[in-house]
C-alpha positions as CSV (number, residue, x, y, z in Angstrom):
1,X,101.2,135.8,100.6
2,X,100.1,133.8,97.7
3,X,99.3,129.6,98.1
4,X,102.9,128.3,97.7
5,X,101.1,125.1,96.7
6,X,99.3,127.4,93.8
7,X,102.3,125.3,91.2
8,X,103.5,122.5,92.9
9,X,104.3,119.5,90.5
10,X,105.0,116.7,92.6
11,X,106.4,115.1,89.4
12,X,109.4,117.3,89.8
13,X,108.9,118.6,85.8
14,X,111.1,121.5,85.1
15,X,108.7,124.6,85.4
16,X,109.7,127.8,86.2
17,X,107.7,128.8,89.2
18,X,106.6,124.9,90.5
19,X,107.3,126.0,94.3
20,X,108.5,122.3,95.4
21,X,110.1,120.9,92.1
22,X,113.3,120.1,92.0
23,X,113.6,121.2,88.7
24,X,116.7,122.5,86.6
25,X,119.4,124.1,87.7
26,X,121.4,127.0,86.1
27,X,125.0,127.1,86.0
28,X,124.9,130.9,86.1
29,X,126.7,132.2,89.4
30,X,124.3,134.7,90.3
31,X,121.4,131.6,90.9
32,X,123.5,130.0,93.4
33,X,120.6,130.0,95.7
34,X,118.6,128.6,93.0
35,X,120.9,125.9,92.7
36,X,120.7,125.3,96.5
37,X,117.1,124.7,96.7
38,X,117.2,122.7,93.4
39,X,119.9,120.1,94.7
40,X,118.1,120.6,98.6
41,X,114.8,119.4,97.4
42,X,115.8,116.9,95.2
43,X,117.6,115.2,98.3
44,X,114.5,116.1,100.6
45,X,112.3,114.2,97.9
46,X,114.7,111.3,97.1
47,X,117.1,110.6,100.4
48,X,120.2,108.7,99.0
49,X,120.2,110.2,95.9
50,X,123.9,109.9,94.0
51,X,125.8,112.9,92.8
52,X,125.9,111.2,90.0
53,X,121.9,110.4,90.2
54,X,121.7,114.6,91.0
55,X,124.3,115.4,88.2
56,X,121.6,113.5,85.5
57,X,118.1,115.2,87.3
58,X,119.4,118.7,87.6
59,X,121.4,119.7,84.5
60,X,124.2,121.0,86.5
61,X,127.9,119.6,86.4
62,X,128.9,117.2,88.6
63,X,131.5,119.9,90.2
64,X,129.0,121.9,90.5
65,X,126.9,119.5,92.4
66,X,129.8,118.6,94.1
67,X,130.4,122.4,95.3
68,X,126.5,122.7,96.4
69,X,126.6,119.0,98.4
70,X,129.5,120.3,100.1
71,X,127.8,123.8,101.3
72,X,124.5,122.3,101.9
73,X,126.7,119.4,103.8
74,X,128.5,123.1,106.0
75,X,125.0,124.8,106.4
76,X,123.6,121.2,108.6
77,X,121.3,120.2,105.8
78,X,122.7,117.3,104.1
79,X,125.1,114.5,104.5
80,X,127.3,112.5,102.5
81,X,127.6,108.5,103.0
82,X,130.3,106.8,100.8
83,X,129.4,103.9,98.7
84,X,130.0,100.2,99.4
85,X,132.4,98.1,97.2
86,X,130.7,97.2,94.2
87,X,132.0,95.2,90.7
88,X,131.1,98.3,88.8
89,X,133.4,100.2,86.7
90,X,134.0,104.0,87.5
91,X,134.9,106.0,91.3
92,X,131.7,105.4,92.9
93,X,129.7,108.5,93.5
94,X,128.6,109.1,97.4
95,X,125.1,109.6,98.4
96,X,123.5,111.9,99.4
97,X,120.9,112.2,102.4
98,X,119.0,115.0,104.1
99,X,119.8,115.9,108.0
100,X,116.6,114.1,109.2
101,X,117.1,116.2,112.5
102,X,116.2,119.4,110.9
103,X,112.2,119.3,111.5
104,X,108.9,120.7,111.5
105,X,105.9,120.2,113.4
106,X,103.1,118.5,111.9
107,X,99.6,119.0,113.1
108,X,96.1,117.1,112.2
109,X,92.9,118.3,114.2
110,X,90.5,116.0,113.7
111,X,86.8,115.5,115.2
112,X,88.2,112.7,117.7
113,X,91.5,113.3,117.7
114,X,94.2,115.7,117.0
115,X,97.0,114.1,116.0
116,X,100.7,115.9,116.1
117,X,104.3,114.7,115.3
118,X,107.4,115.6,114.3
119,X,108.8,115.5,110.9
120,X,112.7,115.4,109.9
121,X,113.8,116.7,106.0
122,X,113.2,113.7,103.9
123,X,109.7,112.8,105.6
124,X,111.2,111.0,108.5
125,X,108.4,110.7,111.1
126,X,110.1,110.8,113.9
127,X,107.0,111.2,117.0
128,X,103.8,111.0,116.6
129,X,101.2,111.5,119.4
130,X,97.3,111.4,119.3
131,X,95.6,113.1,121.7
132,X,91.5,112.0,121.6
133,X,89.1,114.0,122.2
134,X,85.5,112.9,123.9
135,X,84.0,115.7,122.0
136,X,84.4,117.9,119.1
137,X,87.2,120.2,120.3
138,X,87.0,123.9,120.4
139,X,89.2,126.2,118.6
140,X,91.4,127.2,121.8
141,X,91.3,123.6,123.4
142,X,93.2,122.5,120.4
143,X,95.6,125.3,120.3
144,X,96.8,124.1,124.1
145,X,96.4,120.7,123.5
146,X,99.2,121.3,120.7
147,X,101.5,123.9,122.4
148,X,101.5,121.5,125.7
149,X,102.5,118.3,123.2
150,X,105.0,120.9,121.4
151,X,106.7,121.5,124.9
152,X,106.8,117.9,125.6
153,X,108.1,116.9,122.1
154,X,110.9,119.7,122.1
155,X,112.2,118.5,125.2
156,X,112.2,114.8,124.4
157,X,114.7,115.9,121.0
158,X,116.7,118.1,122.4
159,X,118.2,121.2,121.6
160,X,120.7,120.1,118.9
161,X,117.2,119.6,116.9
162,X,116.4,122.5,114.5
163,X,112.0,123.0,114.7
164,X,111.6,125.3,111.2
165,X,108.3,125.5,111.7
166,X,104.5,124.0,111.9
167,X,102.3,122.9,108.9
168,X,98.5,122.0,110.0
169,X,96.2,119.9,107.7
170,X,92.4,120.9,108.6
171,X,89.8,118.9,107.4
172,X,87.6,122.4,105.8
173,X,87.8,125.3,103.4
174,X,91.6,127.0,104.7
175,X,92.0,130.7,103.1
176,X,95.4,130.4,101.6
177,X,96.7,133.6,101.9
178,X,96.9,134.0,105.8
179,X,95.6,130.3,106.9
180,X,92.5,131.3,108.0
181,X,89.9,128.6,108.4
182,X,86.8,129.3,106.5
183,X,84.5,126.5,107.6
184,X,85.4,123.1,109.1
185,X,82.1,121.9,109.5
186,X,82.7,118.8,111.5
187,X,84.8,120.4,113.9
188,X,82.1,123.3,113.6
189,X,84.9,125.8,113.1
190,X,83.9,129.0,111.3
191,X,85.7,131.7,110.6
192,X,88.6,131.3,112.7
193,X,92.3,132.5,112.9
194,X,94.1,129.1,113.5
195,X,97.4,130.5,112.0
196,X,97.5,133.4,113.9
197,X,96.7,131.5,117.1
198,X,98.8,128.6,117.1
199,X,101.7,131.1,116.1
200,X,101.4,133.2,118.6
201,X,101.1,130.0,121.3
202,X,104.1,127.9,119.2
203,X,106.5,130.8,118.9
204,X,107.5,129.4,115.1
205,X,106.1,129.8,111.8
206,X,102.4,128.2,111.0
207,X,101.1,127.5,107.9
208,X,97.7,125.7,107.3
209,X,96.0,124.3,104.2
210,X,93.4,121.6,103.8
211,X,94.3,118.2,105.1
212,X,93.2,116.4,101.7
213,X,95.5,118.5,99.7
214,X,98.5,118.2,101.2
215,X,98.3,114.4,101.9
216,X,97.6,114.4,98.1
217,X,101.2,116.2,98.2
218,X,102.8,113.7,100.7
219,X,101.5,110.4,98.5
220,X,102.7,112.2,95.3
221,X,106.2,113.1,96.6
222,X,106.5,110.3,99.3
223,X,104.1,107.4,98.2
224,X,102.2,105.5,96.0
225,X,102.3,108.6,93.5
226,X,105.6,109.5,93.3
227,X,106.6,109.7,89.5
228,X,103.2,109.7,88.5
229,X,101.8,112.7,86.4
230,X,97.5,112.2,86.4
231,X,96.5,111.1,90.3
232,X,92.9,111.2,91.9
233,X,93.7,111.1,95.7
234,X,90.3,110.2,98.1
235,X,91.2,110.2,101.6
236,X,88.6,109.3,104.7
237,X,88.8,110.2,107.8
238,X,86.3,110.7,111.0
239,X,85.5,114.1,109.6
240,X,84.6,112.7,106.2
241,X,85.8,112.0,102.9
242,X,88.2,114.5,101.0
243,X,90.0,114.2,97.8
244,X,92.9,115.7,95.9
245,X,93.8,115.6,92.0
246,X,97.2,116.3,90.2
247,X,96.9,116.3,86.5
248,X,99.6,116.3,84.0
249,X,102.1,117.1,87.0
250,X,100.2,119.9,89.2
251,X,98.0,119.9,92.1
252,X,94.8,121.0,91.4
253,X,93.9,124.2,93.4
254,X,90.7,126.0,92.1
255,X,89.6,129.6,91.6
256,X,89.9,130.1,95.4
257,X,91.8,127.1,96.5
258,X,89.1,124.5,97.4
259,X,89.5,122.4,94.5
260,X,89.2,119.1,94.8
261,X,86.1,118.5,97.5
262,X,85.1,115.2,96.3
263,X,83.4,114.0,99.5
264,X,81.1,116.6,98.5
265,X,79.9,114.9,94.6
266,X,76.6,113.5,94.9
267,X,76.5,109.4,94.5
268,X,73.5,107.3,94.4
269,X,71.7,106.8,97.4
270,X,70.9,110.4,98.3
271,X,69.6,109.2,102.0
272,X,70.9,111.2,104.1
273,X,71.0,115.5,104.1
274,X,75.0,116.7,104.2
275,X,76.3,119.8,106.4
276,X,76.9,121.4,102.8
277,X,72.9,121.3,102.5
278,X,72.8,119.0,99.7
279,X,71.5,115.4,100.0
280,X,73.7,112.0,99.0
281,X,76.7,113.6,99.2
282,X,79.8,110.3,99.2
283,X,80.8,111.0,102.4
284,X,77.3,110.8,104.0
285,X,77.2,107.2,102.3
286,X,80.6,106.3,102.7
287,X,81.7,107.1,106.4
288,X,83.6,105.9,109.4
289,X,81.0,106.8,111.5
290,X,78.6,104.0,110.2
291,X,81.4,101.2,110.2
292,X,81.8,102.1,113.7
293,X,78.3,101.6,114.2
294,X,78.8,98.0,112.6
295,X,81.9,97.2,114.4
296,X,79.9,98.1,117.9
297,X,82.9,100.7,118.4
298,X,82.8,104.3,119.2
299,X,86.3,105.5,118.0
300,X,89.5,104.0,116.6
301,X,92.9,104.9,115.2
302,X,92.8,104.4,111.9
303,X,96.0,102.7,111.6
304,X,94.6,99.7,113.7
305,X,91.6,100.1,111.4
306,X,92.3,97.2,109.2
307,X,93.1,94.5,112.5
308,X,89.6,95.7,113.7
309,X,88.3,94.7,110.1
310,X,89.9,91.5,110.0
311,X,88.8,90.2,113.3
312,X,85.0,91.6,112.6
313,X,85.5,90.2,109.4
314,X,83.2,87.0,110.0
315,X,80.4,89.3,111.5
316,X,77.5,89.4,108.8
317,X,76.7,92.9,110.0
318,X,79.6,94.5,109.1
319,X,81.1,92.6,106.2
320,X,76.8,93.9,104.6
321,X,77.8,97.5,105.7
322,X,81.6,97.1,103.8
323,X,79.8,95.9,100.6
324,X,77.0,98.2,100.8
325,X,79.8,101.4,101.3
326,X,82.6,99.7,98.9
327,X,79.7,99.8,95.9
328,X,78.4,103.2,96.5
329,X,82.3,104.3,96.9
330,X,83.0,102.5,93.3
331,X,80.2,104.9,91.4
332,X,82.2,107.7,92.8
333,X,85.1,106.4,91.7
334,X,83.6,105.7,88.0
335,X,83.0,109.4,88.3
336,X,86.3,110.7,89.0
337,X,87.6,108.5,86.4
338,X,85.4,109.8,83.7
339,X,86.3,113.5,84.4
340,X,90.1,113.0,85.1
341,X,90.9,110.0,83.3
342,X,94.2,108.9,85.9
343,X,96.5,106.9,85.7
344,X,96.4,106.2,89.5
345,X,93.5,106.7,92.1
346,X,94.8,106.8,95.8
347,X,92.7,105.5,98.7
348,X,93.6,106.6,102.3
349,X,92.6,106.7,105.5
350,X,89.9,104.1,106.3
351,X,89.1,103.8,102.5
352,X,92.1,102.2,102.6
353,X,90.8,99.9,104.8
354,X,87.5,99.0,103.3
355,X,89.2,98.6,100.1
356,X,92.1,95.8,101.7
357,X,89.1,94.2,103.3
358,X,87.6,93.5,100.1
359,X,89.6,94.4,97.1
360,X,88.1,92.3,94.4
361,X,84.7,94.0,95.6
362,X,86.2,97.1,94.9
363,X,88.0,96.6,91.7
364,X,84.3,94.6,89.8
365,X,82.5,97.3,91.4
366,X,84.4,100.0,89.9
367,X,85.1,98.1,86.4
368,X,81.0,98.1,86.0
369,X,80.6,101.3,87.1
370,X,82.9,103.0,84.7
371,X,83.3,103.6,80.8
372,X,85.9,101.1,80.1
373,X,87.5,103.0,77.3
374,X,88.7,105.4,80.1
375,X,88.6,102.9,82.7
376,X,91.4,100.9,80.8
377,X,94.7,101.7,82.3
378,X,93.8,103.3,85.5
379,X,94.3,101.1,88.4
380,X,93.2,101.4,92.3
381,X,95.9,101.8,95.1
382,X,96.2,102.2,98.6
383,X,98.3,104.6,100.0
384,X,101.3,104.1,100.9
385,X,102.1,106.5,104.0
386,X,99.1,105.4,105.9
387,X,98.6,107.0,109.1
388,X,101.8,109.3,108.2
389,X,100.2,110.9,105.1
390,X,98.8,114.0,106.9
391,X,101.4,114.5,109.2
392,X,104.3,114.4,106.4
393,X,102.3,116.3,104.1
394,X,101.3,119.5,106.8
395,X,105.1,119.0,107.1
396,X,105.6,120.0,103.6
397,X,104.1,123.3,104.4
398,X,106.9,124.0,106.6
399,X,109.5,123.2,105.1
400,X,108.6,125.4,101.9
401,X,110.4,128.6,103.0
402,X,113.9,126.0,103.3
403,X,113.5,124.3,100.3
404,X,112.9,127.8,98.4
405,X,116.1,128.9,99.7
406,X,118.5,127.0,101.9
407,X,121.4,129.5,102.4
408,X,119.4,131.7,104.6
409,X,119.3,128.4,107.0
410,X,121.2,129.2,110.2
411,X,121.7,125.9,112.3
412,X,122.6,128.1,115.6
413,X,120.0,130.3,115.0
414,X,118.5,130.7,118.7
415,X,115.0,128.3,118.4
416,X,111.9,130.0,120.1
């Protein structure tokens, strides 16, 4: 199988083979499955939508999108809330909303954690559980440590919950076409047939990609990218720093799908050797591991990341080691804004944090360190999903096959 992310355009721009795009529809009878996914993922990407609102997006006649709402409403997919009273002229048109109970399983190894949740159609996070590790996990210790949180979560939702599949966001090189992982060199994985494995163990589906890429996927659709066409996404995490790009609508890929490694661009500095065998790679001069070393901690969840900041904030020792990893993270920045000239660059994971600890730092540093014809117009944003963004963007990966074709959906399909 080919990388279903190959042509996604987040932006939703009508192109013929964009896997997740909402796109056009046709009115031709014969593309009623077409028409399906069309309205499906238009609702999955924009939860209250009108008919009226999908009318406009997709092309199609409003009896026509009347006809889909109503099958996608009999196949257990969507739902139809009726508007309140308002002083507007016209029948007000119902919105439309995704069945948040049809889910997939979202998984996240990471070097101290792996983090696993549940995801409902329209990226409703609906569990999340971290289970730490005290040191790097192995290959099968993560597969159990999954399946046994699987069990647990499947029982706690209950049967009437429809599990489509799982979607896994490694931090390493993942081989698209059977989600084999390559190399994760924190987790000092090599070579190894996660898919396989956690299929096998899950009894559903499994689809894995790199976790940068698709939380570039789940800021673009869900976040502080959505609508926007040229995005630089830099994410860090306890395994390092990884980066995504869209430009003019599409996710970059590369030749064999490990586009977009920008924890692995040389910044100044050059210290310290990285696993990839270079020296003064950015996320050997920018990492969690040294604020951690400042903060006197050895592990945190990122999402109580910034409270740790705030209440060190006063310490001389780490507000030296924020600057010092703020400025060498603005040359990168210059960088990435020089070759892909955004509109929008993304920070996630605990460069989120270290930029909302100091974002004047961050935005002078960057200003300096960047050609301000290009410069102009671009600005710096945090993500938006924070500690959801892998979880609803490995999500994605499950929900694909749906989204590509939503009559095949049985709701009382016996679950595995």
């Amino acid at each position: 199988m080919g990388d279903p992310l190959k042509q996604y355009d987040p932006c939703g721009a009508p192109r013929g083979t964009s896997s997740f795009s909402a796109g056009r529809g046709s009115r031709v009878d014969a593309t009623r499955r077409h028409n399906l996914s069309t309205i499906l993922t238009a609702v999955h990407h924009h939860p209250g939508m009108s008919r009226a609102d999908l009318t406009r997006q997709t092309g199609l006649n409003r009896s026509t999108v009347g006809v889909l709402v109503a099958e996608l409403a009999d196949l257990g997919l969507a739902r139809e809330i009726a508007p309140g009273e308002h002083a507007s002229r016209g029948r007000p048109s119902p919105h439309v909303y995704p069945r948040t109970d049809v889910l997939a399983l979202a998984i996240n190894p990471d070097l101290d954690a792996v983090t696993i949740g549940l995801v409902g159609l329209g990226g409703t996070l609906h569990r999340r559980v971290r289970h730490e590790w005290k040191s790097p996990p192995t290959v099968a210790q993560t597969v159990d440590a999954v399946t046994q949180v699987f069990r647990e979560l499947r029982d706690e939702v209950g049967p009437a919950n429809i599990v489509l599949g799982a979607g896994v966001a490694v931090p390493g090189l993942v081989r698209s076409e059977d989600s084999f992982v390559v190399r994760a060199p924190h987790l000092d994985w090599t070579n190894e047939p996660l898919g396989d494995l956690l299929a096998d163990a899950l009894g559903i589906p499994v689809v894995i990609r790199n976790d940068a890429r698709v939380a570039t996927i789940a800021e673009s659709v869900f976040g502080a990218g959505r609508a926007v066409r040229d995005v630089v996404y830099l994410n860090g995490s306890r395994s390092g720093i990884g980066g995504g790009a869209v430009v003019d609508g599409i996710i970059l890929r590369g030749h064999s799908g490990f586009g977009g490694e920008l924890g692995h661009t040389v910044v100044a500095g050059r210290r310290e050797q990285c696993h990839c065998g270079r020296r003064g790679c950015l996320e050997t001069e920018v990492s969690l591991s040294k604020l951690l070393v400042a903060l006197g901690r050895d592990s945190v969840d990122l999402v109580d990341l910034d409270d740790e900041l705030a209440r060190a904030g006063a310490d001389p020792t780490v507000r030296a080691e924020i600057q010092r990893q703020l400025g060498v993270l603005a040359g990168a920045i210059g960088n990435v804004i020089s070759i892909f000239n955004p509109e929008l660059v993304v920070l996630a994971g605990f460069l989120g944090s270290l930029y909302a600890a100091a974002p004047a730092v961050l935005d002078g540093a960057v200003a300096k360190e960047s050609f301000a014809q290009i410069w102009a117009g671009t600005r710096i944003e945090r993500a938006q999903l924070g500690g959801r963004v892998h979880l609803v963007g490995a999500a994605e990966l499950a929900f694909l096959p749906l989204l590509r074709d939503p009559a095949s959906f049985k709701r009382d399909a016996p679950q595995s």
